[in-house]
Wavefront OBJ file of the C-alpha trace (Angstrom):
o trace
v 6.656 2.147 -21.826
v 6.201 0.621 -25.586
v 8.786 -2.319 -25.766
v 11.116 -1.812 -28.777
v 10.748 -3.874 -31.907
v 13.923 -4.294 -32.787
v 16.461 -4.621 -29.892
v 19.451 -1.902 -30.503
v 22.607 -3.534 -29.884
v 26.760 -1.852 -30.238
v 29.166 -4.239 -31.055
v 33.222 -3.503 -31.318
v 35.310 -6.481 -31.267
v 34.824 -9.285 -27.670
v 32.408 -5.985 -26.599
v 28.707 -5.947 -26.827
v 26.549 -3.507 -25.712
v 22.283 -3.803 -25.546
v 20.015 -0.058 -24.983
v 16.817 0.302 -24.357
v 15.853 3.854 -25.282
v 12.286 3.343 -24.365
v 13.133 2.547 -20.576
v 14.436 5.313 -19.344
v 17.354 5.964 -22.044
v 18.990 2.946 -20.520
v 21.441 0.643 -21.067
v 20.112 -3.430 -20.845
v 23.519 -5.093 -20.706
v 27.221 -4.566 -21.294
v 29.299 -7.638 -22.361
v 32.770 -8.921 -22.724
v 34.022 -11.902 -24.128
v 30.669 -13.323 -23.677
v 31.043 -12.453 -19.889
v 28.557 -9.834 -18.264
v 30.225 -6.801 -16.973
v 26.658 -5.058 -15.482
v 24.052 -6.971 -14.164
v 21.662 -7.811 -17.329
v 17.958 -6.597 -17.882
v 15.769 -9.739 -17.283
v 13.033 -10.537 -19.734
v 10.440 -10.109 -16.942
v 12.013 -6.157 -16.113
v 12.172 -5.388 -19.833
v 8.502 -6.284 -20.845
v 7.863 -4.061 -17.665
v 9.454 -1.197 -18.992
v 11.116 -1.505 -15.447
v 13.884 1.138 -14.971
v 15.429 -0.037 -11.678
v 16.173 -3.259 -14.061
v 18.182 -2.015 -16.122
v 22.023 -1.959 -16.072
v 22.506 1.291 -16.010
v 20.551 4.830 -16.570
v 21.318 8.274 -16.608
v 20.808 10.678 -13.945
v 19.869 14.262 -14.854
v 19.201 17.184 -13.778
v 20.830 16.093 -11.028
v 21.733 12.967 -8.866
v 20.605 11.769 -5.822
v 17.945 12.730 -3.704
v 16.447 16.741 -3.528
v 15.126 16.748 0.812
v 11.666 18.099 1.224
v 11.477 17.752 -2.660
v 12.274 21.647 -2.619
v 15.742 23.563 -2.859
v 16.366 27.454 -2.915
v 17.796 28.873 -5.366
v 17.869 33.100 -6.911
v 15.838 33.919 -4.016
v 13.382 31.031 -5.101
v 12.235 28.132 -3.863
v 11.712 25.103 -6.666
v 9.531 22.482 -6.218
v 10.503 19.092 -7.254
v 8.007 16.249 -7.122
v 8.204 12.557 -5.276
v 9.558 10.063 -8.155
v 10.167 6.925 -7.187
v 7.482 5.562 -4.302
v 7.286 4.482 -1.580
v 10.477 6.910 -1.532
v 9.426 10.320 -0.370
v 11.713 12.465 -1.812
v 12.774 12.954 -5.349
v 15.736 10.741 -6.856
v 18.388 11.311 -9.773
v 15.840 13.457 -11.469
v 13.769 13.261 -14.190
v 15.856 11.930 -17.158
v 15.460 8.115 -16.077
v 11.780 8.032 -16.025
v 11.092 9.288 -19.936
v 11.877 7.155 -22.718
v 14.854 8.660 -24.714
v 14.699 9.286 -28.724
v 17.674 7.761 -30.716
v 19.194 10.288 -33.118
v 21.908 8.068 -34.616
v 23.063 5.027 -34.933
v 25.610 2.638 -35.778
v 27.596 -1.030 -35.487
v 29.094 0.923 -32.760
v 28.184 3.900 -31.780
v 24.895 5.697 -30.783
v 23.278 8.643 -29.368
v 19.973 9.126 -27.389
v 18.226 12.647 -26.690
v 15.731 13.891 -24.081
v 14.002 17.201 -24.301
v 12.107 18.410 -20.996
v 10.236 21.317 -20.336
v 8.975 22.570 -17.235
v 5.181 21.924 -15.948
v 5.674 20.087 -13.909
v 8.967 20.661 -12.886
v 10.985 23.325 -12.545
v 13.924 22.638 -15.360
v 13.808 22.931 -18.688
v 16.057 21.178 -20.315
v 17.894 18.992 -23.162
v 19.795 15.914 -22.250
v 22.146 13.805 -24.882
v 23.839 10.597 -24.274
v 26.819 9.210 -26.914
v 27.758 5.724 -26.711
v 30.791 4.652 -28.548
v 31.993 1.248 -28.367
v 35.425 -0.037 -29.485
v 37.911 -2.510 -28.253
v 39.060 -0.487 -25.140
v 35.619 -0.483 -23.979
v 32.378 1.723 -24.173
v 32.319 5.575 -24.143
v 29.260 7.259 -22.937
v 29.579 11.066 -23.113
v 26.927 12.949 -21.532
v 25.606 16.359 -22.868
v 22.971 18.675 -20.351
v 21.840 21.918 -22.126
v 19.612 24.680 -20.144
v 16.624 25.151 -22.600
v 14.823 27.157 -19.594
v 14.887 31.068 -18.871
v 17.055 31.643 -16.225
v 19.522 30.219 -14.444
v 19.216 27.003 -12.851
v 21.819 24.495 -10.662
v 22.368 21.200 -12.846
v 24.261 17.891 -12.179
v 24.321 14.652 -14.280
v 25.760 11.135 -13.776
v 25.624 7.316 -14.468
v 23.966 4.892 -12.486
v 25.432 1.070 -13.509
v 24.177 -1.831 -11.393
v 26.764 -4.962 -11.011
v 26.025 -8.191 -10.089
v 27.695 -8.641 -6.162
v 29.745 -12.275 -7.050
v 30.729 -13.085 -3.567
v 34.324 -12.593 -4.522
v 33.811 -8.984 -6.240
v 36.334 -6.485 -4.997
v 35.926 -2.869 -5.479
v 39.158 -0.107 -5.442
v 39.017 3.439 -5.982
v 40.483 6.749 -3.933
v 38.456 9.484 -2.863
v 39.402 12.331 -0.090
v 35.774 12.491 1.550
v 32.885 10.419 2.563
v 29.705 11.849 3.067
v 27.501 10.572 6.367
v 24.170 9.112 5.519
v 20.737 10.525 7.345
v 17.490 9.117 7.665
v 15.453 8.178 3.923
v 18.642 8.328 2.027
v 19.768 11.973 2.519
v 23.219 13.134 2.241
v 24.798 14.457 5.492
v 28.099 16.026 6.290
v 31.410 14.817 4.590
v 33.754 13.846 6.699
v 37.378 12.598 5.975
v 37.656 8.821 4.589
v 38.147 6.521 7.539
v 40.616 3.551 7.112
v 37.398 0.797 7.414
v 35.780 2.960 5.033
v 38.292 3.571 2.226
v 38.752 1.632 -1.080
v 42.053 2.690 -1.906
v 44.008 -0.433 -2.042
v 40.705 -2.538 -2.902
v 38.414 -4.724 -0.927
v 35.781 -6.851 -1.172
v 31.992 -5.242 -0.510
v 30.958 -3.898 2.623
v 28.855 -7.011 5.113
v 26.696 -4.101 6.007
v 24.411 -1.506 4.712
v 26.120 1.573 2.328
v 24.546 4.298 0.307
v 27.122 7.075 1.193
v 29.001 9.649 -1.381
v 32.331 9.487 -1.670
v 33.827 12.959 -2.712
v 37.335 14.308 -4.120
v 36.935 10.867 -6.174
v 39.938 10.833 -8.428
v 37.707 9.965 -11.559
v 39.388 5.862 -11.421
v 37.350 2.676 -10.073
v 38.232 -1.008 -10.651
v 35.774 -3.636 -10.089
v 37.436 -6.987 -10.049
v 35.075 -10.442 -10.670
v 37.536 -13.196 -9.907
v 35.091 -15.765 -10.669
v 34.359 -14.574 -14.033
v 37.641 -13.914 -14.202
v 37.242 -10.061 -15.696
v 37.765 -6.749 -14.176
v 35.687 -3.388 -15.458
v 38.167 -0.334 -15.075
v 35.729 3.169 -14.885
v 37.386 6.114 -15.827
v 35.195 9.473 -15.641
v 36.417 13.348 -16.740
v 37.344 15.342 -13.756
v 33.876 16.946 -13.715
v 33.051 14.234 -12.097
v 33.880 14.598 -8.728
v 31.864 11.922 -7.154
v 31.304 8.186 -6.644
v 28.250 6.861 -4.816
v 28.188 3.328 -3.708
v 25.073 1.331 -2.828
v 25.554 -1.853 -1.643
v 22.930 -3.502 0.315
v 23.879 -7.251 1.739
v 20.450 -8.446 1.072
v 20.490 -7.194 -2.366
v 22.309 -9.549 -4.948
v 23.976 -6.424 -7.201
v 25.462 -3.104 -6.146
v 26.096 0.580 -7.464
v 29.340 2.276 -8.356
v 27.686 5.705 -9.898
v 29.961 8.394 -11.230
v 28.369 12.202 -10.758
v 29.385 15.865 -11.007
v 27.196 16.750 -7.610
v 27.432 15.651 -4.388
v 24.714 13.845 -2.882
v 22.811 16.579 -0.928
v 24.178 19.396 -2.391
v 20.957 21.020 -4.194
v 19.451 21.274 -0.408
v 23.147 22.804 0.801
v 23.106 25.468 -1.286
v 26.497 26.418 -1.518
v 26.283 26.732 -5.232
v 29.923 27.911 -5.900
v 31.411 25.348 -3.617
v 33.673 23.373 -6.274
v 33.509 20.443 -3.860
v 30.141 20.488 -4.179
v 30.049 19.809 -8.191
v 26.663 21.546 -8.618
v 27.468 23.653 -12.362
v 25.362 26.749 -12.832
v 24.063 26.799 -16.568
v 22.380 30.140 -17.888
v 19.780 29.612 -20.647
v 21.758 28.116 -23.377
v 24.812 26.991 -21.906
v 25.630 23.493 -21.410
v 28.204 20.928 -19.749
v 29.078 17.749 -20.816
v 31.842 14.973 -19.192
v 32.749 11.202 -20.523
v 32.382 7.894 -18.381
v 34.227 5.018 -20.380
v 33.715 1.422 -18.597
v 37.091 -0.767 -19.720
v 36.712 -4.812 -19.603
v 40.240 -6.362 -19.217
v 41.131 -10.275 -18.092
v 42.296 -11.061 -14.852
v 45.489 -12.617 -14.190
v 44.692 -16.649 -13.379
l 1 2 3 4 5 6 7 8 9 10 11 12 13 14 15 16 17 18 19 20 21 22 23 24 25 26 27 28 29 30 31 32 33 34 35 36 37 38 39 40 41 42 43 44 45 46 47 48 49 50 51 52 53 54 55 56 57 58 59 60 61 62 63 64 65 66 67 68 69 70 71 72 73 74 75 76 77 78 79 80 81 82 83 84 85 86 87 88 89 90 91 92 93 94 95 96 97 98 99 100 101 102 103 104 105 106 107 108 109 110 111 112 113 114 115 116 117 118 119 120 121 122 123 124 125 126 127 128 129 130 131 132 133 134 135 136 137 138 139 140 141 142 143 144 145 146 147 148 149 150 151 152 153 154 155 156 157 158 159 160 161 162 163 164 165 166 167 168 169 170 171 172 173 174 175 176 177 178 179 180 181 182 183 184 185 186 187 188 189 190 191 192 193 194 195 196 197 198 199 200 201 202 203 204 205 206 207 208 209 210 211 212 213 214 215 216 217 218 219 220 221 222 223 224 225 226 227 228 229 230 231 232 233 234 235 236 237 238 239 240 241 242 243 244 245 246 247 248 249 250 251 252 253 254 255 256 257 258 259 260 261 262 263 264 265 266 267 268 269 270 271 272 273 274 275 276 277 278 279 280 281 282 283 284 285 286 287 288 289 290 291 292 293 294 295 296 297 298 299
């Protein structure tokens, strides 16, 4: 992807806020007080046009991985394609590997677009992100619009990356976890376990998680003692899901806000409200609002 010539940067009091449009529609870094809140976009990653760099991208038309890289759907079956080797089966869609077009912009506010049709793939579709930055924190609201013919299963989400301080502590409350299978796929949910559950907060997992957490109540606080900041992520009930990644080896981790559950396009129970999955017919679109809240940390 063509670097940007002039870096596009929000500002709103302590908060500042770099995008890259041209990498995915992503956003490079997300600062407070002069503290980073999201693991940064290196120099090296950004003159890539690296996506999995970034410190956050959007997922759409769905998030997660699609099994087989086929779902049914009105006695169809669609055929998604492999997107992210040596993975095998598609990942978070499509939106995060096209560079996004910026329609406005301000100090402190912005809004990238994505238009998709199908050939390859089987949606058609328009995507719009809206960034708004003030002194609470940064606003993204996303927009998904069918532009196809009939009607298709959509999701959409946020995936942030956060650098794993070895004092970071995570809390949130969800109702289910959902089992992880073999290559990343989304298995049964099951009821949160007490090792398992963030509710009263704890530091990362010592062991391997990529897992769904479902019935998420649309609040997670990630505390950096060190830094001495916390990042309080407040979503719109249509999202209804938190995945967390967080490998040991790895020095960051992933708190990503969704509407579907992971594994739910291969499910198919498409009016399953725990499931998240929202039907749009041509035309009709869905939108929801992640804001990502900085505050200090008591000493």
């Amino acid at each position: 992807m063509a670097e940007i010539s002039e870096p596009l940067k929000l500002e709103a009091g302590a908060l500042e806020v770099g995008m890259v449009p041209e990498i995915g529609g992503s956003v490079s870094s997300l600062c407070w007080r002069g503290i980073d809140l999201m693991r940064r976009l290196s120099a090296e990653d950004r003159e890539a046009g690296n996506v999995l760099g970034v410190a956050m991208f959007p997922m759409a038309p769905y998030a997660n991985r699609i099994a087989g890289n086929a779902f049914e759907f009105g006695a169809r079956r669609w055929q998604v394609l492999s997107n992210n080797p040596p993975e095998k089966f598609n990942v978070h869609g499509s939106g995060w590997k096209h560079a996004w077009t910026v329609t406005k912009t301000g100090p402190a506010d912005a809004t990238l677009s994505l238009e998709i049709v199908t050939r390859p793939e089987p949606y058609s579709y328009r995507a719009e992100q809206a960034f708004v930055a003030s002194d609470d924190g940064l606003s993204v609201t996303m927009t998904l619009t069918n532009t196809g013919r009939v009607t298709m299963p959509f999701g959409f989400g946020l995936h942030p990356w956060f650098d794993r301080d070895q004092d970071v502590t995570l809390q949130f409350k969800a109702r289910r976890f959902y089992l992880e299978e073999p290559e990343g796929i989304s298995g049964d949910p099951i009821t949160v376990p007490p090792e398992l559950d963030f509710a009263n907060g704890r530091p990362l997992p010592g062991g391997w998680r990529n897992n769904d957490y479902g019935g998420w109540d649309g609040e997670a606080i990630i505390r950096f003692p060190t830094r001495g900041v916390g990042l309080r992520i407040k979503a719109n009930p249509v999202f209804n899901h938190l995945m967390l990644y967080a490998d040991p080896t790895k020095p960051y981790f992933c708190v990503e806000p969704q509407t579907n559950a992971s594994g739910a396009f291969n499910r198919g129970r498409w009016n399953d409200p725990e499931e998240g999955v929202i039907l749009l017919a041509p035309g009709e679109s869905a939108t929801g609002t992640v804001s990502f809240m900085p505050f200090a940390l008591e000493p």
